[in-house]
C-alpha positions as CSV (number, residue, x, y, z in Angstrom):
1,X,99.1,43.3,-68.3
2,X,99.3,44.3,-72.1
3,X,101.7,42.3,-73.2
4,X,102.3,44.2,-76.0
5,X,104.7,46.2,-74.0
6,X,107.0,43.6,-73.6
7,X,109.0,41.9,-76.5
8,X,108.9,38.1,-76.5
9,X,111.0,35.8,-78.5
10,X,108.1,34.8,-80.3
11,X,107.4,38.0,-81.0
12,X,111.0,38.7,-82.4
13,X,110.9,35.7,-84.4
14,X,107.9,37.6,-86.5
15,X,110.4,39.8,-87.6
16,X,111.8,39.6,-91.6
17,X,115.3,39.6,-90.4
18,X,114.4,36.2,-88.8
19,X,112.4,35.2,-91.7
20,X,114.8,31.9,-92.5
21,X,115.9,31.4,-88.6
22,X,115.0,28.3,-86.8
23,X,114.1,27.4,-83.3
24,X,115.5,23.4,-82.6
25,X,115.0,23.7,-79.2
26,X,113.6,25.1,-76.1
27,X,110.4,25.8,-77.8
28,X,108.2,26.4,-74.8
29,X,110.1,28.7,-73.8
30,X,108.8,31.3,-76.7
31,X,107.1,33.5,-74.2
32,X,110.5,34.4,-72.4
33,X,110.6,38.6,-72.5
34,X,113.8,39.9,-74.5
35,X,115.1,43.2,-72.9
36,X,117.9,43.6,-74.8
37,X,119.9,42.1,-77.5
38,X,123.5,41.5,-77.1
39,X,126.4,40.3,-79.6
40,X,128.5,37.5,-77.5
41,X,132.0,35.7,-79.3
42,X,133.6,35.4,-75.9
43,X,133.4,32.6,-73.2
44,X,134.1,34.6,-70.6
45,X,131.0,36.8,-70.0
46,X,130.3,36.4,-66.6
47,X,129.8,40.6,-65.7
48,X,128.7,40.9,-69.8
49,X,125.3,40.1,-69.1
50,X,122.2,40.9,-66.5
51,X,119.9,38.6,-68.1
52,X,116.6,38.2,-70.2
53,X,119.4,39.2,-73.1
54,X,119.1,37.5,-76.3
55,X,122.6,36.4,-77.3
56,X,123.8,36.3,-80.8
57,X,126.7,34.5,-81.5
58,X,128.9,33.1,-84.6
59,X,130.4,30.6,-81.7
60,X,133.8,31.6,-82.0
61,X,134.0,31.5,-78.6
62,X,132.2,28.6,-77.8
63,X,133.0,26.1,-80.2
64,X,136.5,24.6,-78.9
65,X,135.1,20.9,-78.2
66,X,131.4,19.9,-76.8
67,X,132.2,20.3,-73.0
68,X,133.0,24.0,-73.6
69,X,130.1,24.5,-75.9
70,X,127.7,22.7,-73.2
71,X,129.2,24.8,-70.6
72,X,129.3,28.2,-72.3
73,X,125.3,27.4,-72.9
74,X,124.6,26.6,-69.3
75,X,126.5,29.7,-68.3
76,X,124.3,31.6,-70.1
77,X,121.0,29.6,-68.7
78,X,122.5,30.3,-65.2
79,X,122.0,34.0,-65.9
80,X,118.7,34.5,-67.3
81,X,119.7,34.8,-70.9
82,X,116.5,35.2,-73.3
83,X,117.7,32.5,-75.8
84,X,120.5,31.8,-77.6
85,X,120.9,32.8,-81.5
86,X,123.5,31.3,-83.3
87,X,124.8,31.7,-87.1
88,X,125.8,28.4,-89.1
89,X,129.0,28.5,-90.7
90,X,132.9,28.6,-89.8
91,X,132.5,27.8,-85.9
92,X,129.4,26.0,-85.6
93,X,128.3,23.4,-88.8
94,X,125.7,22.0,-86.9
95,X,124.2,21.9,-83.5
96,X,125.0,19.4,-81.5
97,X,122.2,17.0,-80.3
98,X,123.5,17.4,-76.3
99,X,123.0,21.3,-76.8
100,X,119.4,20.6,-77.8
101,X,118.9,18.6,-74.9
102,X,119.5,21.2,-72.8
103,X,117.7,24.1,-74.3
104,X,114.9,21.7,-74.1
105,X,115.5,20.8,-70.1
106,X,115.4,24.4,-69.3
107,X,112.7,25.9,-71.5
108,X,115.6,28.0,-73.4
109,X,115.3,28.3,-76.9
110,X,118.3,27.9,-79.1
111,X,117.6,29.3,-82.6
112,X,119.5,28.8,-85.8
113,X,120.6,31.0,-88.4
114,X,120.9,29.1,-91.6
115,X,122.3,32.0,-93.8
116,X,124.4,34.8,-92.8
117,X,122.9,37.8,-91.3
118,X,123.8,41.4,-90.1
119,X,124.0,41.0,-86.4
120,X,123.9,45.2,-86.5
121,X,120.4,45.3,-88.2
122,X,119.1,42.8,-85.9
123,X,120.1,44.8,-83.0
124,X,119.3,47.9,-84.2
125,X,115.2,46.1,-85.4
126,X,114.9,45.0,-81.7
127,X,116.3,48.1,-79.7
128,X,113.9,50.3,-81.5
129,X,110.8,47.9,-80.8
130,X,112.1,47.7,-77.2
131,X,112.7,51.4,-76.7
132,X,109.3,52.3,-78.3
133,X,107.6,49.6,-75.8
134,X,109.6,50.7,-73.0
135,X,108.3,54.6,-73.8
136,X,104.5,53.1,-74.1
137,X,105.0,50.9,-70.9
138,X,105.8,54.3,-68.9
139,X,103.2,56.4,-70.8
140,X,100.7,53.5,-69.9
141,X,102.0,52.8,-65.9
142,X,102.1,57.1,-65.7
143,X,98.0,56.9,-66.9
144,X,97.0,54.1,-64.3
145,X,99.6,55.8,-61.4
146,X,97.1,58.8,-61.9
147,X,93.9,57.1,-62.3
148,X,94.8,55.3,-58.7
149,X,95.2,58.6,-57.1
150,X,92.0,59.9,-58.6
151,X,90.1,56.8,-57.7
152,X,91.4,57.5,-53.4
153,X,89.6,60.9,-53.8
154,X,86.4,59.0,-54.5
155,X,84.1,56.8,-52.0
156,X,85.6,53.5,-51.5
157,X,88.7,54.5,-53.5
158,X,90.8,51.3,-51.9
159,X,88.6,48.9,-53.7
160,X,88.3,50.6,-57.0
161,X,91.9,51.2,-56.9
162,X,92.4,46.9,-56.3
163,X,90.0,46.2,-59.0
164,X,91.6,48.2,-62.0
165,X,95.0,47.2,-60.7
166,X,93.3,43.7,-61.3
167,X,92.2,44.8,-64.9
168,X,95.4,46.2,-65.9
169,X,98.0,43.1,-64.9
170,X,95.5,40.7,-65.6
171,X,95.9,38.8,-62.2
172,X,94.3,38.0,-59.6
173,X,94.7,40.1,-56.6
174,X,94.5,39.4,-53.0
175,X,94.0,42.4,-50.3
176,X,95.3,41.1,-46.5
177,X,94.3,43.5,-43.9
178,X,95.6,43.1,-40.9
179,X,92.6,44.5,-39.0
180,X,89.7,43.3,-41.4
181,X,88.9,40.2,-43.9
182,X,90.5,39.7,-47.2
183,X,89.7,40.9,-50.4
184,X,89.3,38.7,-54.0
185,X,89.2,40.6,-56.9
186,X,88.3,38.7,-59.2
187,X,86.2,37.1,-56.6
188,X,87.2,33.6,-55.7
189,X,84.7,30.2,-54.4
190,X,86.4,29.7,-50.6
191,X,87.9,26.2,-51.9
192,X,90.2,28.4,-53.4
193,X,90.6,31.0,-51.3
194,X,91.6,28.9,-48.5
195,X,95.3,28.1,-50.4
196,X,95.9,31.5,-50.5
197,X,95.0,32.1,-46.9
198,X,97.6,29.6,-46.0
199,X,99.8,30.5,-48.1
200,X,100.0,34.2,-46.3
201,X,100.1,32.6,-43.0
202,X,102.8,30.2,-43.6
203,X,104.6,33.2,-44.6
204,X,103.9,35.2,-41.0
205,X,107.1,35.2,-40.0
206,X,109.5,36.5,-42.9
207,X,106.5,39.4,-42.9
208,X,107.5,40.9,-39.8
209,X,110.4,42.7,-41.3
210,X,109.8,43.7,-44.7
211,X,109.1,47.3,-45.0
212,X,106.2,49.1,-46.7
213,X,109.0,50.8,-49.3
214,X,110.3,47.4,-50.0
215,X,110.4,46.0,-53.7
216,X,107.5,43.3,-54.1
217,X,108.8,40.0,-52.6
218,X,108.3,37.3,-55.3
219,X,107.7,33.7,-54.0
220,X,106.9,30.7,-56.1
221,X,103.3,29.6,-55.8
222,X,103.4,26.2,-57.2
223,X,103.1,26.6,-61.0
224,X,102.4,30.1,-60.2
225,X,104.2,33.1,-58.6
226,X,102.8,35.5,-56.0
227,X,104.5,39.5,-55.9
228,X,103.7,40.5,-52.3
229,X,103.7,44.9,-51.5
230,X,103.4,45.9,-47.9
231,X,101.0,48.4,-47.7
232,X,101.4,51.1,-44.6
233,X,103.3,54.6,-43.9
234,X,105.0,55.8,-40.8
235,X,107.1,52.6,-40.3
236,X,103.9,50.8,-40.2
237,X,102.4,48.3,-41.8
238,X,98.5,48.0,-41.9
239,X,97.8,45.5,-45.1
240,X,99.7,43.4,-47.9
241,X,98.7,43.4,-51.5
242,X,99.5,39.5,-53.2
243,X,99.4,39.9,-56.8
244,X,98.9,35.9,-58.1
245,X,100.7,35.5,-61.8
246,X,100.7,32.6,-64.3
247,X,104.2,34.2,-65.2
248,X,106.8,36.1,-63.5
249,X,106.0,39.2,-62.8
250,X,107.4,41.8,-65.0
251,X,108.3,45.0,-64.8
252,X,105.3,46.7,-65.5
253,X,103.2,44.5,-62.9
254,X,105.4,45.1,-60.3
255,X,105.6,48.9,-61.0
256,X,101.8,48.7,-61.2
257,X,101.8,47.3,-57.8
258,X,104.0,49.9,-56.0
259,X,102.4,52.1,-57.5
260,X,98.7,50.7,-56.4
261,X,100.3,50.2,-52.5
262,X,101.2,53.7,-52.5
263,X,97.9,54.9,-53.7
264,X,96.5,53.1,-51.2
265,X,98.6,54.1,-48.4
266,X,97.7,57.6,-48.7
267,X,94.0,57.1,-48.8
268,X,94.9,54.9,-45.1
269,X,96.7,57.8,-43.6
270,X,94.4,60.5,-44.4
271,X,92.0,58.6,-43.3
272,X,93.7,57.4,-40.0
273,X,95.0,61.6,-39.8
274,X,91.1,62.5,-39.6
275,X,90.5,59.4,-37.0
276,X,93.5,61.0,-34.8
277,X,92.0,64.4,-34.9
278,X,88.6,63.4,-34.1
279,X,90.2,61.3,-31.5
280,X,92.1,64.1,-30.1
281,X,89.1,66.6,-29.1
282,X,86.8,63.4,-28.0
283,X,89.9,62.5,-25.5
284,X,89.9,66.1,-24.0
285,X,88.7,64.7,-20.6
286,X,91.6,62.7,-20.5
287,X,93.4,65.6,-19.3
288,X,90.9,65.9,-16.4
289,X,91.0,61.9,-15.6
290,X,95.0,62.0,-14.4
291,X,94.7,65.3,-12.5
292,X,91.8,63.5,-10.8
293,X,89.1,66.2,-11.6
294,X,86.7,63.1,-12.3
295,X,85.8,60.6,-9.8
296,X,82.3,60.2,-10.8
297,X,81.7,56.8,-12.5
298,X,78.7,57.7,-14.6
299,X,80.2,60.7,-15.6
300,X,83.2,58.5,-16.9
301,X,80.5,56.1,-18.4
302,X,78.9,59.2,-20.2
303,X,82.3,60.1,-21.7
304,X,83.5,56.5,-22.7
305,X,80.3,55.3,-24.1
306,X,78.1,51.6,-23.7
307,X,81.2,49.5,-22.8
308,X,82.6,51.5,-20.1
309,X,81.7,48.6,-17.7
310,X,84.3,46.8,-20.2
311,X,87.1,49.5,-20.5
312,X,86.6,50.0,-16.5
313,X,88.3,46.6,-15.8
314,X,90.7,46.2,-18.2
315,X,94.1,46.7,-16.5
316,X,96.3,49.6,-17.9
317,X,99.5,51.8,-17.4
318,X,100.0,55.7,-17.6
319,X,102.9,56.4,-20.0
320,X,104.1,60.1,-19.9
321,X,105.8,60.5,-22.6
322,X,108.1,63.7,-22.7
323,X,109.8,65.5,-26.3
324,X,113.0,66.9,-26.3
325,X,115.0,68.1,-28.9
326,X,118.6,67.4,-28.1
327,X,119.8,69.1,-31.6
328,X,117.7,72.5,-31.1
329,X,116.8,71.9,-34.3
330,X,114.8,75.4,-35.3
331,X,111.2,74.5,-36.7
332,X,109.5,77.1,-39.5
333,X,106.4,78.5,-38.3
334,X,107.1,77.3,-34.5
335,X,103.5,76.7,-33.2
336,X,102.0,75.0,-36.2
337,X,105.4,73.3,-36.7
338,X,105.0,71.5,-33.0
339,X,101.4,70.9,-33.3
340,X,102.3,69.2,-36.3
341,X,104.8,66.9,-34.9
342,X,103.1,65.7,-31.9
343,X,99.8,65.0,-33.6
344,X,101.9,63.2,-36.2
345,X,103.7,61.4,-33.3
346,X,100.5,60.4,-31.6
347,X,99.2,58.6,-35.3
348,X,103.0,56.7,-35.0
349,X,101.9,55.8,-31.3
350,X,98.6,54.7,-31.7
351,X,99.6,52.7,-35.0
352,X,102.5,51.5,-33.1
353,X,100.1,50.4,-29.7
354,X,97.3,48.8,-31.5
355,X,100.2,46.5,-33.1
356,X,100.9,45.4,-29.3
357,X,96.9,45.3,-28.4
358,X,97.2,48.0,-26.6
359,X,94.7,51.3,-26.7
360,X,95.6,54.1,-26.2
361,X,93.8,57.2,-24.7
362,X,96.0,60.2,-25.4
363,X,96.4,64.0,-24.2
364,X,99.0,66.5,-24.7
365,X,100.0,69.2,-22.7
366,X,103.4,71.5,-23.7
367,X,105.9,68.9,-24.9
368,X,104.5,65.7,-22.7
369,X,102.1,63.3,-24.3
370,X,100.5,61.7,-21.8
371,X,99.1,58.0,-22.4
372,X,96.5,55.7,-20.7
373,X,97.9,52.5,-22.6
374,X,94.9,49.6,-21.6
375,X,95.5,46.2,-21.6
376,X,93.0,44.5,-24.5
377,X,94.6,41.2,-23.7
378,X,96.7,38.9,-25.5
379,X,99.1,36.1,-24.8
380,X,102.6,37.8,-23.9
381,X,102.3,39.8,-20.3
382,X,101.4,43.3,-20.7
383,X,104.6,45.0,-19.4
384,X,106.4,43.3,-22.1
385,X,104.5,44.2,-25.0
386,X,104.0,47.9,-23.6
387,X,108.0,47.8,-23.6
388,X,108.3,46.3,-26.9
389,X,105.8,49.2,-28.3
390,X,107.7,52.0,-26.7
391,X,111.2,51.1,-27.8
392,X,109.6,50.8,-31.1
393,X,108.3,54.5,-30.6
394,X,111.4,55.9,-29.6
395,X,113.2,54.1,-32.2
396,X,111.6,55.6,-35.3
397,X,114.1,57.4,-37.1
398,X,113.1,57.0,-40.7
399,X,110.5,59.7,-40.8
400,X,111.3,63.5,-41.3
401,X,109.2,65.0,-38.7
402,X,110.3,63.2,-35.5
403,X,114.2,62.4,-37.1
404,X,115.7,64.9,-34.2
405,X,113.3,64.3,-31.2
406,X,114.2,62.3,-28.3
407,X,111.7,60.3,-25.9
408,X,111.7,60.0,-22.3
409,X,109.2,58.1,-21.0
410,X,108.3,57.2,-17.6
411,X,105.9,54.5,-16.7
412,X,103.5,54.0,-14.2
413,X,102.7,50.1,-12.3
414,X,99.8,48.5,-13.8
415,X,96.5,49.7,-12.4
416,X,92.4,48.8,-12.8
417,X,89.1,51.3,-12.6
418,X,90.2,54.3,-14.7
419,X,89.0,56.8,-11.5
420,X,92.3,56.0,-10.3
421,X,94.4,57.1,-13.1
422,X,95.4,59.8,-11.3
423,X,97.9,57.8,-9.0
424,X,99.1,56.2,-12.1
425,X,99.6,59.4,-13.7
426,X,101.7,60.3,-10.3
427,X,103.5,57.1,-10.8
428,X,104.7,57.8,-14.4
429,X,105.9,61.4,-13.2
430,X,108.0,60.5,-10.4
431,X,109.4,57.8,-13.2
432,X,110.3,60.7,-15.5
433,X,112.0,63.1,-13.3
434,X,114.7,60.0,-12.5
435,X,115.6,60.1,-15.7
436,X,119.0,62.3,-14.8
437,X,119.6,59.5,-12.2
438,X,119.5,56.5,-14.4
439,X,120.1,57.9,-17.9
440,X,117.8,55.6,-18.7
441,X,114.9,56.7,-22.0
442,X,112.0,54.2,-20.8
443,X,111.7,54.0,-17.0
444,X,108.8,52.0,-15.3
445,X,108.1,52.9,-11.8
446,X,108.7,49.5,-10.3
447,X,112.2,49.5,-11.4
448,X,112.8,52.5,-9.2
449,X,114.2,50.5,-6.6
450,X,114.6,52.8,-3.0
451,X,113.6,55.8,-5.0
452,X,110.3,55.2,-4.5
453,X,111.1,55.6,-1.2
454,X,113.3,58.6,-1.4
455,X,110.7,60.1,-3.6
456,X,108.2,60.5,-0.2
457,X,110.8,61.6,2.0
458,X,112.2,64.5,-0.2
459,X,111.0,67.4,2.3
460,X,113.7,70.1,1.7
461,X,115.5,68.2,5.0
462,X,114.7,64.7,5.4
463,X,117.1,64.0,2.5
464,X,119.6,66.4,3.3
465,X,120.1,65.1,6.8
466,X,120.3,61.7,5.9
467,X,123.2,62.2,3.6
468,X,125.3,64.0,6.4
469,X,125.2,61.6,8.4
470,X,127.0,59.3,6.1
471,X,128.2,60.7,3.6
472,X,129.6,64.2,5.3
473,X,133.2,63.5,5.2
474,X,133.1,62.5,1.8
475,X,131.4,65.6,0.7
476,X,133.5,67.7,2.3
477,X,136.8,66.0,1.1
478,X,135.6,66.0,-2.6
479,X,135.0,69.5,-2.1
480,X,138.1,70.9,-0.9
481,X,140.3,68.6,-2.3
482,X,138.2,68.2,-6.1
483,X,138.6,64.4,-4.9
484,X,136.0,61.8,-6.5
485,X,135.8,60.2,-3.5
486,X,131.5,60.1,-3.9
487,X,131.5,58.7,-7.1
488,X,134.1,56.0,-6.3
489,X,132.6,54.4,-3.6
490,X,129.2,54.3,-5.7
491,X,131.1,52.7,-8.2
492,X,133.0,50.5,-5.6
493,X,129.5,49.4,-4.0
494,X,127.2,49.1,-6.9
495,X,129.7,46.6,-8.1
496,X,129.3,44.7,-5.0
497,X,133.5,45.6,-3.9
498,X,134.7,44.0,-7.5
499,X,138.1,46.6,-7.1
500,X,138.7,45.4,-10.8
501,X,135.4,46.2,-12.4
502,X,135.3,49.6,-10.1
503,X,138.8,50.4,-11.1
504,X,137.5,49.5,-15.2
505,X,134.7,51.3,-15.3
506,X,135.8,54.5,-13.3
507,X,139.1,54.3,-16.0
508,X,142.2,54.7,-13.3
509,X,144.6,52.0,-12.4
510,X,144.6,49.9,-9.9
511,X,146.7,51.4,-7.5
512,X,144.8,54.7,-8.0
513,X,141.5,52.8,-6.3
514,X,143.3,51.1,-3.4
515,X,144.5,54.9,-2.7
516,X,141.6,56.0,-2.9
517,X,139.7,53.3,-1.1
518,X,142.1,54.0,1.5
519,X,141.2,57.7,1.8
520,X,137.1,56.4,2.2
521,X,138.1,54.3,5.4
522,X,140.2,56.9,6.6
523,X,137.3,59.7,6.5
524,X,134.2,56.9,7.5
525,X,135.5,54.2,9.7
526,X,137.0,50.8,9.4
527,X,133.7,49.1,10.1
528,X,131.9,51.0,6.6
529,X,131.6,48.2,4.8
530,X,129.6,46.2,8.0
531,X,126.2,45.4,6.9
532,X,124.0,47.9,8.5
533,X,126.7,50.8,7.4
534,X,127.1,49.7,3.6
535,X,123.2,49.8,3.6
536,X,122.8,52.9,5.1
537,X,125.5,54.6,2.5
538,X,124.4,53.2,-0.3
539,X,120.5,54.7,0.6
540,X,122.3,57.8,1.1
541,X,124.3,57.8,-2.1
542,X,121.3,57.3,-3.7
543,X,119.6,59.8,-2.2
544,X,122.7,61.8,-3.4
545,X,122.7,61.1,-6.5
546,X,118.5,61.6,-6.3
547,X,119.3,65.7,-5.4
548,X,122.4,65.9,-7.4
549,X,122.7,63.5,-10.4
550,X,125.0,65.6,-12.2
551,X,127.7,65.2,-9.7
552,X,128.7,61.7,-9.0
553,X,128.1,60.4,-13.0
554,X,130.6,58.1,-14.6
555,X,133.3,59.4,-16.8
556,X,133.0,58.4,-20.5
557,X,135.5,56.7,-22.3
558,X,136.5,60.3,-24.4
559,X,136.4,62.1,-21.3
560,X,138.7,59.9,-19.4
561,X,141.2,59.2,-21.9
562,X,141.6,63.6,-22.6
């Protein structure tokens, strides 16, 4: 960077004011940037300061013996003072060779005033000059911020926008995408390129949470220090910008960098807003492909291109994927509005799948998104990382358009041959319409348990039969009597008898269960709790709670205790 902007103690020491001061120690420590100037005749200053201050001082504070002279200078090492000024005379006669010692182990400089001098002018010489930098800094960071968003309207803007954010700190900048090789700028032999590389690997891990509207995390780079910007939108991140400094990074350079990421960003998402809609009309067949209008392998291999024969056997999952809006919130312009939000949330999902090395082929229809999510292989099993993918989805608060959506999703089992996405399409469906059952967001179909066999026997009588059989008296009772006769013995059952859980989580006391499990035997028999009959009931409360899941629900804890 120009580092005119910032004032340095060598710089102040220019000045006429400090025309007959002297610097006895710390003098490598010259290039240390002065943001302020503060006047400090009191040992206690622990909230006084927020460091890179220069301190003036008579020592009236600091002068009692050499312990609290050492300490009250250590003090202000420990937070980030500029230097230390102090004035010869009543408190201080001569500096104490320990004192020097010190400035010179930590690179502070400790500077003399031989003759007495205005503390006010000096402050008042230095605030100007740092004001008037300050004012140029902005003025300066303002012209680059807008010459980074003119350079993203150009061809190639990302690497013209790396290259003058080079020019202007002075560093050397390193471009990490995730999906693509690094960038040098300046360009760098690979002997020293590979440190780098390592560097950014070894630092994986801490990575995975830092967002892209972070500050710049600084980490030392042995003499050096490396600023490191996510770069991304939409609660993703897609590259990382590693600014490499001789010095710690100062203001300027890291406002520079933000300022670059940003830039940048934009110039990703339109990019990746044009890919989605380009996607979107190429993937209209999709919408054929689960209602099983094609079943014609070379017509799929004309739609999918030269590596269908790839694609074809990869294994994959349908994901239907449907948008509710539990607020009502009121969108302007209603249909643009909508198509606005699901495009938007198709660019989180595809950003969010190929994270998980998944792709995704996607359709909408009304408010459900409907998702052919293949497999493109890694080590963790695909059920997991499609899991880990879709609670991310549904758990993306943070931006604007999708803040008052809900997801439910439903899930189909993994299939192969994309002909057959129709019965996987099937699958996710019957998924989604349990979700009044389980109240359960993410639902995969092989966690359906005897619905899946319900599911096929739901004829209008089949069902409906069933539940008579066994459940009749029950019914009944509830009914006439507004009883919860149902929905205890669910509870009772699905907690394998436990009358302490069942009495916990249905909120009554004790003896309110035993009466009530005493009514059950009395309306189905002593034997209902035999194998073949506890079976047989719980299928039918199931199917039950399959036709009706409104009706035997739990009670929540606010409901129970009105």
């Amino acid at each position: 960077m120009d580092w005119e902007l910032v004032l340095t103690i060598r710089d102040a020491l220019k000045r006429p004011l400090f025309a007959e001061a002297e610097v006895i120690g710390g003098k490598s420590g010259l290039s240390r940037a002065i943001r302020w100037v503060h006047v400090l005749e009191s040992a206690n200053f622990e909230t006084l300061i927020h460091g890179e201050e220069m301190i003036l001082t008579t020592g009236i504070g600091a002068s009692v013996d050499l312990p609290s002279s050492l300490e009250f200078m250590q003090n202000l090492i420990d937070k980030n003072a500029a230097c230390l000024c102090i004035e010869l005379g009543t408190y201080f006669s001569t500096i104490p060779q320990e004192m020097i010692d010190l400035a010179d182990r930590h690179d502070f400089p400790l500077i003399i005033f031989t003759r007495t001098v205005r503390f006010v002018d000096i402050t008042l010489d230095l605030h100007s000059i740092i004001i008037n930098r300050h004012h140029r800094m902005l003025q300066e960071l303002e012209k680059i911020s807008r010459e980074f968003h003119r350079l993203t309207l150009t061809s190639q803007g990302t690497l013209k926008v790396l290259q003058l954010l080079c020019k202007s700190t002075r560093t050397q900048i390193v471009y990490m995408q995730l999906q693509g090789k690094p960038l040098f700028f300046p360009a760098l032999p690979p002997e020293e390129q590979a440190p780098l590389l390592n560097f950014f690997t070894a630092f994986g891990d801490e990575l995975e949470g830092i967002q892209p509207d972070v500050a710049p995390y600084i980490r030392e780079y042995g003499q050096k220090t490396i600023a490191l910007k996510p770069v991304g939108a939409l609660d993703q991140t897609w590259a990382y910008i590693l600014m490499v400094c001789n010095h710690k990074p100062q203001e300027f350079d890291c406002l520079l960098l933000d300022s670059a990421s940003l830039s940048i960003a934009q110039e990703l998402l339109r990019t990746r807003y044009m890919e989605e809609r380009k996607l979107f009309s190429e993937n209209l067949w999709v919408d054929e492909l689960i209602n099983g209008r094609i079943e014609d392998d070379n017509r799929l291999k004309g739609l999918i291109g030269s590596n269908f024969n790839v694609v074809n056997e990869l294994p994959y999952r349908v994901c239907l994927i449907e948008i509710k809006n539990p607020r009502d919130v009121k969108w302007n312009s209603s249909e643009n509005e909508w198509e606005s939000i699901t495009f938007h949330l198709s660019l989180i999902l595809r950003s969010i799948f190929e994270k998980y090395s998944l792709r995704p082929l996607i359709t909408l229809k009304n408010n459900r998104l409907t998702v052919i999510a293949l497999d493109i292989q890694s080590k963790m099993p695909g059920k997991m990382r499609l899991q880990q993918a879709l609670e991310a989805l549904q758990n993306i608060r943070s931006d604007e358009k999708l803040k008052d959506l809900q997801l439910v999703i439903g899930v189909s089992k993994s299939h192969k041959r994309l002909k057959r996405a129709y019965s996987g399409y099937q699958e996710a469906l019957q998924a989604l319409s349990l979700y009044s059952c389980y109240q359960k967001s993410l639902l995969f179909y092989e966690e359906l348990g005897v619905f899946q066999l319900l599911l096929s026997l739901n004829d209008g009588k089949t069902l409906q039969n069933f539940i008579r059989s066994y459940l009749g008296p029950l019914i009944d009772h509830d009914q006439t009597k507004g009883s919860e006769l149902l929905l205890t013995l669910r509870v009772y059952l699905d907690h394998d008898g436990s009358k302490q859980i069942a009495a916990r989580n249905l909120f009554i006391v004790r003896q309110s269960l035993y009466y009530r499990l005493d009514k059950i035997t009395e309306l189905l028999g002593e034997d209902f709790m035999q194998p073949e009959n506890r079976i047989s009931i719980q299928v039918a409360l199931r199917a039950y709670q399959f036709l009706y899941p409104d009706k035997i629900t739990l009670p929540s804890p606010r409901s129970a205790q009105i």
